[in-house]
N, C-alpha and C positions, 0 to 999 in steps of 0.2 A: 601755760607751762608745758613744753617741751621736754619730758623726763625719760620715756622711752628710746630703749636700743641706740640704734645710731644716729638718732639726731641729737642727743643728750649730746656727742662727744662735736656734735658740727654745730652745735648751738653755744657752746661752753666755749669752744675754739672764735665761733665768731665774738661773744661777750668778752674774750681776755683780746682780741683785736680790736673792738672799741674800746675797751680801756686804753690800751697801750695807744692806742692813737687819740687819744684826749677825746674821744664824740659820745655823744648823750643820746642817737640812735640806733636800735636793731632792728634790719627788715627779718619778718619771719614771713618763710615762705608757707600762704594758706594749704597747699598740697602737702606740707610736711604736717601740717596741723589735722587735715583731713586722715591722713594714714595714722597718727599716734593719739592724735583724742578728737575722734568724729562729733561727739556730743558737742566739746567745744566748738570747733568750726562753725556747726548750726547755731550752736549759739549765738556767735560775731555776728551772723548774718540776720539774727534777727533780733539781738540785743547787744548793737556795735558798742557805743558808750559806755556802758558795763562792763561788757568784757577787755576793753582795749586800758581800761581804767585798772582792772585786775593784772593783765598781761604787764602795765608800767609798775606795778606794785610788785610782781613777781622780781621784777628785773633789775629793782632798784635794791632789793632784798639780793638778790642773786652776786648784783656789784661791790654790793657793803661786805660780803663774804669773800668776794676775791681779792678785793681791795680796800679797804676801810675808808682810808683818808680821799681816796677818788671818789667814793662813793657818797660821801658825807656831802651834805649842803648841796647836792646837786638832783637836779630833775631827770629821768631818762625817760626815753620815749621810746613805742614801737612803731614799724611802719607792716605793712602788708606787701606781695608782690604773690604770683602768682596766676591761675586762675580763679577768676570771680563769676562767671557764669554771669546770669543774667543781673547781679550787682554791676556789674562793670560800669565804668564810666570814666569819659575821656574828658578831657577841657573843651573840646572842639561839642561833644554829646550832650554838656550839662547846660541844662534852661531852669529857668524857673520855675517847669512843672516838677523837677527833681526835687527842690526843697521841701 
């Protein structure tokens, strides 16, 4: 959840542009998430499934509020971009010892 200073108004602006563009994804940028709630951050990185679970529940609450009838019967997703420090992983990087 994104609620601090200026990203409240770049996160709300990018949520009413998925809406209005019909799409079921928001990339939140990790470095915005580091500067406004550090705890969470660490958290993602070391309880991704949990939190990425929380972050779609936020957003889907957040879209029912700005939109009702969009928001209704529909799934939203988040994505990540960013840096990830030593998380990173490219398609070309990932093997099998990563799983």
């Amino acid at each position: 959840n994104l609620d601090d200073g200026k990203e409240q108004s770049t996160y709300i602006t990018k949520i009413t542009n998925m809406i209005q563009q019909q799409e079921r994804r928001l990339i939140v940028n990790i470095n915005d998430l580091r500067k406004s709630k550090p705890s969470r951050a660490i958290s993602l990185s070391k309880n991704a499934a949990k939190e990425i679970i929380s972050f779609q529940r936020a957003l889907k609450e957040l879209v029912e509020q700005l939109d009702s009838e969009f928001g209704r019967d529909r799934e939203f997703f988040i994505g990540f971009e960013g840096s990830f420090g030593s998380k990173h992983v490219t398609p070309r990087s990932l093997s099998a010892r990563n799983h």
